[in-house]
FITOR-274921 format. One line per 2 residues: number of its first residue (from 1); their letters; for each residue x, y, z of C-alpha. Coordinates in pm, whole numbers. Example, Ala and Ser with C-alpha at 12.3 -4.5 7.8 and 13.67 -1.06 7.14 Angstrom:
! residues 2
1	AS	1230:-450:780 ~ 1367:-106:714
***
This chain:
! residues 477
1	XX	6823:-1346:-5285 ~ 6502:-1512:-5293
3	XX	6147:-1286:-5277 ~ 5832:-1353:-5079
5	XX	5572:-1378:-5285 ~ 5267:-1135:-5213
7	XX	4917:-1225:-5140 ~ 4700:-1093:-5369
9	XX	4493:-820:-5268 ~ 4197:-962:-5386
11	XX	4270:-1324:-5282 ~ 4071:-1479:-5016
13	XX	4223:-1655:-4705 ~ 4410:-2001:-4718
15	XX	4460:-1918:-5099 ~ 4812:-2066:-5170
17	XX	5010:-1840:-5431 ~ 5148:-1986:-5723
19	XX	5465:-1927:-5878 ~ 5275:-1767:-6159
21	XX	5181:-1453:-5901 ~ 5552:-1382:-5834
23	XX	5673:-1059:-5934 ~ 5704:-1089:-6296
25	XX	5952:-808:-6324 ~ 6185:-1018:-6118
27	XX	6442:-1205:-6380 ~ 6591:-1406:-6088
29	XX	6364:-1617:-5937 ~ 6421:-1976:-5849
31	XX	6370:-2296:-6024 ~ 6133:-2397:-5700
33	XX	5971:-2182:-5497 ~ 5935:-2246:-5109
35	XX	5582:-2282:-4995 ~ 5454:-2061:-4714
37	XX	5314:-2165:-4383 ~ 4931:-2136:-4276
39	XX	5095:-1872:-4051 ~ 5129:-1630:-4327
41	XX	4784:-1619:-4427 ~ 4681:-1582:-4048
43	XX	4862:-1296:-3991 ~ 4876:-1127:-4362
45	XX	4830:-765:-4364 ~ 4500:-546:-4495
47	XX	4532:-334:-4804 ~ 4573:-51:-4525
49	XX	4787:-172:-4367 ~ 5069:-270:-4638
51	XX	5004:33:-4736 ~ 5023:230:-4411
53	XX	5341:-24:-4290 ~ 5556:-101:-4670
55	XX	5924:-162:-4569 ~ 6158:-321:-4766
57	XX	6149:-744:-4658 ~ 6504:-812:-4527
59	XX	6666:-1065:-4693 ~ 6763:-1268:-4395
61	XX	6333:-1267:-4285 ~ 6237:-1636:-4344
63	XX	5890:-1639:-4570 ~ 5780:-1908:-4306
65	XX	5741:-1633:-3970 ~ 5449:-1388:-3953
67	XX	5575:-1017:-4013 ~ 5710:-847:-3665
69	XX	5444:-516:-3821 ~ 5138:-711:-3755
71	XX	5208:-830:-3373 ~ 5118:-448:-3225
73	XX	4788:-492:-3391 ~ 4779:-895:-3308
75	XX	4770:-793:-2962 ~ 4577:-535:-2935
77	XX	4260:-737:-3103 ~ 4356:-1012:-2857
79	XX	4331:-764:-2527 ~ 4002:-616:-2645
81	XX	3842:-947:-2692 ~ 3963:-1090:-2381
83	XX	3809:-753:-2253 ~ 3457:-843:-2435
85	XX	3499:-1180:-2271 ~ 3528:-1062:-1898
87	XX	3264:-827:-1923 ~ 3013:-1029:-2102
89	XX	3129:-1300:-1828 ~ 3038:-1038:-1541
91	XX	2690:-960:-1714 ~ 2617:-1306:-1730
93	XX	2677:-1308:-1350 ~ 2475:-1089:-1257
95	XX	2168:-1145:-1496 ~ 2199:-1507:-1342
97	XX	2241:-1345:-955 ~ 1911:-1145:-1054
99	XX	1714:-1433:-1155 ~ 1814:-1611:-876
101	XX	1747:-1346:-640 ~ 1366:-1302:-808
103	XX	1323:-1681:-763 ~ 1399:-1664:-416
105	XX	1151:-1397:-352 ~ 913:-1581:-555
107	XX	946:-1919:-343 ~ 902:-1711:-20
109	XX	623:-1501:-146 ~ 461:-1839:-240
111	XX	515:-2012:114 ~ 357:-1716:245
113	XX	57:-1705:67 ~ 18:-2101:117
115	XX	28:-1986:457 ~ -253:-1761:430
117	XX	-492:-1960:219 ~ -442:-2267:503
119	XX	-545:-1992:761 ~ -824:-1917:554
121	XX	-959:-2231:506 ~ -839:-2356:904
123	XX	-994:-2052:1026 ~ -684:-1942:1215
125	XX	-747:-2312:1391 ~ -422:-2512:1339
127	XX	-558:-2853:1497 ~ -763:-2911:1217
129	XX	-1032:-2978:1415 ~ -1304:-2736:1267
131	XX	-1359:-2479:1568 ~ -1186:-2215:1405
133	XX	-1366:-1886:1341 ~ -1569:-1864:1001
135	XX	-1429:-1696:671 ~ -1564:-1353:745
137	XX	-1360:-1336:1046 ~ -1079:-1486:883
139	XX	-1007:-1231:619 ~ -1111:-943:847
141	XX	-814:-1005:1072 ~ -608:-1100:760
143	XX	-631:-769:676 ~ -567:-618:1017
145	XX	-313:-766:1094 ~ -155:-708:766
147	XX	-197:-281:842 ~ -45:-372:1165
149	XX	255:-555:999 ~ 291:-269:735
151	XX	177:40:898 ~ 283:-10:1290
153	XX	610:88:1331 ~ 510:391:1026
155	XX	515:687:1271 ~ 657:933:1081
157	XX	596:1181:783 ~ 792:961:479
159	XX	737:722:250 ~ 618:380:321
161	XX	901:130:275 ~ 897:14:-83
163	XX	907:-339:23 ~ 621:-293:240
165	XX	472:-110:34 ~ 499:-369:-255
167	XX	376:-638:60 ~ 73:-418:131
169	XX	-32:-413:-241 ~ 63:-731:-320
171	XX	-141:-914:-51 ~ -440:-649:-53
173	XX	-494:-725:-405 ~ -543:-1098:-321
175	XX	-737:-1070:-21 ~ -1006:-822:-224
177	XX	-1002:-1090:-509 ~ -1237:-1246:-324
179	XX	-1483:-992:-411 ~ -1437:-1035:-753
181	XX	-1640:-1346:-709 ~ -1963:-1240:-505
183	XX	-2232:-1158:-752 ~ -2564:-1097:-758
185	XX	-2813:-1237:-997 ~ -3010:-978:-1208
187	XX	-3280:-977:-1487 ~ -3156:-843:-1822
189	XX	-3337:-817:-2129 ~ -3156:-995:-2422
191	XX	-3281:-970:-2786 ~ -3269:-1266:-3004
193	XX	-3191:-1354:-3358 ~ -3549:-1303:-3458
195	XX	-3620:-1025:-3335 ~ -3776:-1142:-3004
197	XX	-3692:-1023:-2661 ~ -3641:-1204:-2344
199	XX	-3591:-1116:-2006 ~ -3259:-1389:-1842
201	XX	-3068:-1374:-1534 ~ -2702:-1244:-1552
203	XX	-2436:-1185:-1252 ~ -2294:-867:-1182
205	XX	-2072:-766:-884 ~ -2303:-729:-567
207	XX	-2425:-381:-526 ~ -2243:-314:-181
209	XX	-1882:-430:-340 ~ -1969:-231:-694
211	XX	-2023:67:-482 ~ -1785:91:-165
213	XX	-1456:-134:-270 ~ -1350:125:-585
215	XX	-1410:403:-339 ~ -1186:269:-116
217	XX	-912:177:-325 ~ -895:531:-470
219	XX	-854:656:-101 ~ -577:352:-38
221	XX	-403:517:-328 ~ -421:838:-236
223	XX	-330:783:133 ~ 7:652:-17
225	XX	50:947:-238 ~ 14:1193:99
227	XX	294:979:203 ~ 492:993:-75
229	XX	489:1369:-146 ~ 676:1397:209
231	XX	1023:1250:33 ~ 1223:1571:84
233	XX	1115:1765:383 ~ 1228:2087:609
235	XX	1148:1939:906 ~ 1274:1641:1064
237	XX	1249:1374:1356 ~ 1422:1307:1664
239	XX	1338:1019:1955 ~ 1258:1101:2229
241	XX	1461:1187:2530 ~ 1794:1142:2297
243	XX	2051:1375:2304 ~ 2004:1506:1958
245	XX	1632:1655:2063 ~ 1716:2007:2154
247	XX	1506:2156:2473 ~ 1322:2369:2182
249	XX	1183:2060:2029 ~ 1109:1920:2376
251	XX	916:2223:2527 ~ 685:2236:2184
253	XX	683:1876:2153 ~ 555:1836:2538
255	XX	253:2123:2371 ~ 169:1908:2146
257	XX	112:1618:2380 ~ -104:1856:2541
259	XX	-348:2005:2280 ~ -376:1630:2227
261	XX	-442:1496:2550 ~ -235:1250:2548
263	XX	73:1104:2662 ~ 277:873:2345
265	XX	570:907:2465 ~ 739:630:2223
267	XX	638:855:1944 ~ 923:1065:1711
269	XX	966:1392:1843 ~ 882:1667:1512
271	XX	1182:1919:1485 ~ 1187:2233:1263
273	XX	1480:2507:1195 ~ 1453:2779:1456
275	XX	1312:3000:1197 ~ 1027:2748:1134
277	XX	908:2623:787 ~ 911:2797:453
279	XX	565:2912:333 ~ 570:2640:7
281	XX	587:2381:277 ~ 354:2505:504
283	XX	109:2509:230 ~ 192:2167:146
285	XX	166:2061:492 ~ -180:2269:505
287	XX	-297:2089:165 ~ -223:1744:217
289	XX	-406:1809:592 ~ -745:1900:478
291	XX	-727:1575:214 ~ -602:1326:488
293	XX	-899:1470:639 ~ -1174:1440:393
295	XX	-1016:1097:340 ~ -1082:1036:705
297	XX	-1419:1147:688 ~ -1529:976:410
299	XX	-1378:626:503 ~ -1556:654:858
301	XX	-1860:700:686 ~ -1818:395:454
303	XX	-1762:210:785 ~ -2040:350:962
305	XX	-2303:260:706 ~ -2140:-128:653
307	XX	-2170:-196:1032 ~ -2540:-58:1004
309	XX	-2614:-308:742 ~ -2460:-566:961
311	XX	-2745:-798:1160 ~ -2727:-745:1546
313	XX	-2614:-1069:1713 ~ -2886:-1220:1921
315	XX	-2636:-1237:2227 ~ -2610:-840:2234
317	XX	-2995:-805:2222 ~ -2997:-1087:2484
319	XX	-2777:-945:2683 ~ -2894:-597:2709
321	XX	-3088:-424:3036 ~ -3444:-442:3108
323	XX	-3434:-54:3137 ~ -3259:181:2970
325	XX	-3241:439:3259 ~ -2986:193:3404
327	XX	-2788:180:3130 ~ -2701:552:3109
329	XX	-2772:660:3448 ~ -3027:893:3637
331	XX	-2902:1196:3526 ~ -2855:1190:3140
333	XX	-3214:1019:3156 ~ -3330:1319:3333
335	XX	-3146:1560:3057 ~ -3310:1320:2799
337	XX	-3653:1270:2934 ~ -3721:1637:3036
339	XX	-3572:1865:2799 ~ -3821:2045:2598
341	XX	-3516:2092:2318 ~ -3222:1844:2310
343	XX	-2945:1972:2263 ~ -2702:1698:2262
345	XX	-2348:1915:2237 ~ -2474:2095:2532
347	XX	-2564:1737:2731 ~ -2172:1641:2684
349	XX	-2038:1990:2778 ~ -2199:1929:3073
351	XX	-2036:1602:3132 ~ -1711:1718:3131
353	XX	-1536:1406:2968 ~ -1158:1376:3076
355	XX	-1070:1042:2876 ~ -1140:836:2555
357	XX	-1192:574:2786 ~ -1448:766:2924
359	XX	-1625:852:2605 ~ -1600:545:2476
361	XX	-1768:409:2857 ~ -2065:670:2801
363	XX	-2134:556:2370 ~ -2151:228:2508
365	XX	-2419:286:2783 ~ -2587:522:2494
367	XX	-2629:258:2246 ~ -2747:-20:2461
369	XX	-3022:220:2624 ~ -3096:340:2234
371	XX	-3182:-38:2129 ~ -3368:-87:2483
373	XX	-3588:177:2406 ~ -3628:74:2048
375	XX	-3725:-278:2078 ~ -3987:-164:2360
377	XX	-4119:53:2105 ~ -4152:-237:1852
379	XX	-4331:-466:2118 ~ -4557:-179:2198
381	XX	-4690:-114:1837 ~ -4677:-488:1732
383	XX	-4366:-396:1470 ~ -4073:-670:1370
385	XX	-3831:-416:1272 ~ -3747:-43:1439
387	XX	-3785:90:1056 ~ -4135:10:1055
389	XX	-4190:182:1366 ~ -4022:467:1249
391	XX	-4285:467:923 ~ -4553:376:1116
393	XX	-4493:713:1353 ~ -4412:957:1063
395	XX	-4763:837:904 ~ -5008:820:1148
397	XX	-4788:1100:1363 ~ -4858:1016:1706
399	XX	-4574:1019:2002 ~ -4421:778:2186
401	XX	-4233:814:2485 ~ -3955:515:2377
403	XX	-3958:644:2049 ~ -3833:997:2107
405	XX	-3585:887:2427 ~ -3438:572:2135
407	XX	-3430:928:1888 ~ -3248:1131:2111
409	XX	-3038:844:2236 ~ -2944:823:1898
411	XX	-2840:1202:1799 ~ -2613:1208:2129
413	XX	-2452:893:2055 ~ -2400:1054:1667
415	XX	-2287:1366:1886 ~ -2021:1182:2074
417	XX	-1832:976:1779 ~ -1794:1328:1586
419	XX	-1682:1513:1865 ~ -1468:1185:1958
421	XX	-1362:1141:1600 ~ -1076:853:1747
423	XX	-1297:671:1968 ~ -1278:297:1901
425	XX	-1553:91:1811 ~ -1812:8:2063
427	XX	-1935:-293:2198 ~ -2173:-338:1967
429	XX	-1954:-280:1684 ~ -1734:-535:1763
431	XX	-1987:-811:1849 ~ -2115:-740:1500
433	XX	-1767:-823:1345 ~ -1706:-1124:1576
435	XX	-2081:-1262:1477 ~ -2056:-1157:1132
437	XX	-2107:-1408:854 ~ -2075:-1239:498
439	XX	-1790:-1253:342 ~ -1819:-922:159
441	XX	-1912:-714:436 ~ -1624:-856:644
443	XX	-1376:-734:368 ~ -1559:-409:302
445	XX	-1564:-324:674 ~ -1238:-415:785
447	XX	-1101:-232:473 ~ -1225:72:567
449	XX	-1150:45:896 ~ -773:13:834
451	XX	-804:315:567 ~ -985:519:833
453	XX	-743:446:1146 ~ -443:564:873
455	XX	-587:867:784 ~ -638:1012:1118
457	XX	-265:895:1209 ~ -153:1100:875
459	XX	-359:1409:1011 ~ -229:1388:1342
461	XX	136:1373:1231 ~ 69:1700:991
463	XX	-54:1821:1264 ~ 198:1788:1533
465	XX	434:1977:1257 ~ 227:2224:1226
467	XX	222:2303:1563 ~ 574:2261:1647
469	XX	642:2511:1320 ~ 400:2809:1468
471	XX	547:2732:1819 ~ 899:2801:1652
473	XX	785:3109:1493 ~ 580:3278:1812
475	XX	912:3215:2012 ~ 1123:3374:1712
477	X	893:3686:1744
***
């Protein structure tokens, strides 16, 4: 009976034995030995393994066939790297459906801003033809319309969508790059190698930009947070007139309409448990409130000041009344003219406005009578500007009768935006925008405008919970 021979645990793989490294204890071996097959190297057992798995060789096993021992293992390393395969196959997959998803956003995200920079420089005219508005107006309704596309169906206490959200930061961040590059020219002192000092001009963001745009990106940011903190909520939103809105939620949300005067009936209808909301959340509602608010007030300001700066257009000035009695009417000219003390919350109480449209009618006939009465007063006391006049009557203190009715024209129109906090921009305003020319004062203006408009939604919406919560709790008592 002929013997295998043995690979040598310490011989490395194709290594043919010899005759030599046959058992030398074995007195019958063969005058020729039969070679083995590459197969028998392939498959050759570990140390471990002859160890683990030593049987006796049957004499009938040809030297020639791999040993029937090794197949369990054989297939087992054969499943797990067709396993490997498969799953490295499937990550490949979808690493390449990833990438090819991100391209596909990036080619649409580029045809969209190619289609904003040719509305830029078109100006919103697609003939070509050069009577399209100028750049200021350009990127001011760039950037309304892009709260519109974001913001206006948003009427609800939750987090922006994360794609619009991404749109709204993505796009804001190139329309203010403009801003980036309108600079003012300063004088700096530089000192030179020798010793010697010399004054040189050096650019530095304009003063309106350095001042206003931070401001009002830290109030962007924060206006998202408000919305953010609302992820998990106890109350919750129903439309209107569907058959989930209980006649609870109806009766307090028809209160609501009317502590607001008004009637948006498209908006969500706010719904709380009948026991109302948890104190934590009222708290929270209560907090982020009063900084939606401060928010408010302090883009509204920013707005107010920009559109101060602005230049009146000569067509409003043109275009305004000979007298400003008949602008606002015989009997707030009475009220003005006569009053020893104006009191201008007193003068609208006794107006008894109904309607924004209303308020908005009387700031309009305010304002044009207030720049009547100032530009007489300039032509009186031979002044080009209404500041001087203003200087020229705090130094030399004498009265004027246009002078104090433009004053007090001015204090009730103040009186009427405050009380009127959601009135929208006058005429004036808006001829300012349309006639407006710098670029920087478009996107400051309009920027603030947007912020301010969703800041008083945000309040609006905390407060319709609110209200809807105490309504829930007075009935529960």
């Amino acid at each position: 009976m002929n013997k295998l021979s043995i690979v040598d645990e310490n011989s490395e793989p194709g290594y043919r034995a010899s005759p030599s490294s046959a058992d030398r204890h074995d007195q019958s071996t063969t005058d020729t030995e039969t070679p083995m097959s590459a197969d028998s190297f392939m498959f050759c057992r570990t140390n471990s393994e002859a160890s683990t798995y030593s049987e006796q060789t049957d004499d009938n096993c040809s030297s020639t066939e791999p040993s029937p021992l090794c197949w369990p293992s054989i297939k087992s390393k054969r499943h797990n790297q067709i396993t490997f395969d498969v799953l490295d196959v499937k990550q490949q997959k979808q690493y390449l459906d990833e990438k090819l998803y991100n391209l596909e956003s990036l080619d649409s995200e580029l045809e969209m801003m190619k289609e904003r920079f040719a509305k830029l420089l078109l100006g919103e005219d697609m003939s070509g033809s050069g009577k399209g508005v100028c750049t200021a107006v350009t990127i001011s309704n760039a950037i309304t319309n892009l709260y519109a596309t974001v913001f206006g169906q948003n009427l609800k206490l939750e987090p922006l969508n994360p794609e619009k959200k991404a749109m709204w930061k993505r796009e804001m961040s190139c329309l203010l790059s403009v801003c980036n590059y309108i600079v003012e020219f300063a004088p700096t002192l530089q000192t030179l190698p020798d010793g010697a000092t010399v004054e040189v001009m050096t650019s530095r963001p304009r003063s309106d930009i350095f001042m206003n745009l931070p401001a009002l990106r830290k109030l962007d940011a924060m206006l998202l947070e408000i919305l953010d903190s609302f992820q998990e909520t106890e109350f919750w939103y129903a439309e209107h007139g569907s058959a989930s809105l209980n006649s609870t939620c109806s009766r307090s949300f028809r209160r609501v309409i009317a502590q607001r005067k008004e009637e948006k009936w498209w908006l969500p209808v706010p719904c709380v448990s009948p026991r109302g909301l948890s104190e934590k959340a009222r708290k929270h509602l209560q907090q982020k409130r009063d900084c939606a608010t401060q928010i408010h007030k302090a883009a509204m300001a920013i707005n107010s000041s920009l559109l101060d700066e602005m230049d009146i257009p000569d067509s409003y000035m043109t275009s305004l009344p000979k007298s400003g009695r008949a602008s606002v009417g015989d009997t707030i000219y009475r009220y003005i003219h006569a009053a020893d003390k104006f009191s201008p919350d007193r003068l609208l109480d006794c107006l008894n406005i109904s309607s924004e449209h209303e308020a908005l009618d009387l700031a309009d006939r305010v304002e044009a009578s207030m720049y009547t009465w100032r530009r007489k007063a300039c032509i009186s006391h031979s002044k080009p500007s209404w500041t001087m006049v203003k200087d020229f009557m705090l130094e030399t203190g004498r009265s004027d009768k246009n002078y104090m009715l433009a004053e007090r024209a001015e204090s009730l129109l103040l009186s009427l935006k405050q009380r009127y906090p959601e009135l929208s921009q006058t005429s004036l305003d808006v001829c300012k925008i349309q006639y407006n020319r710098d670029v920087g004062q478009a996107i400051l203006e309009s920027y603030s405008r947007v912020l301010e408009g969703l800041a008083f939604n945000v309040v609006a919406w905390i407060e319709d919970v609110l209200f809807v919560d105490t309504s829930m709790r007075n009935q529960d008592q």
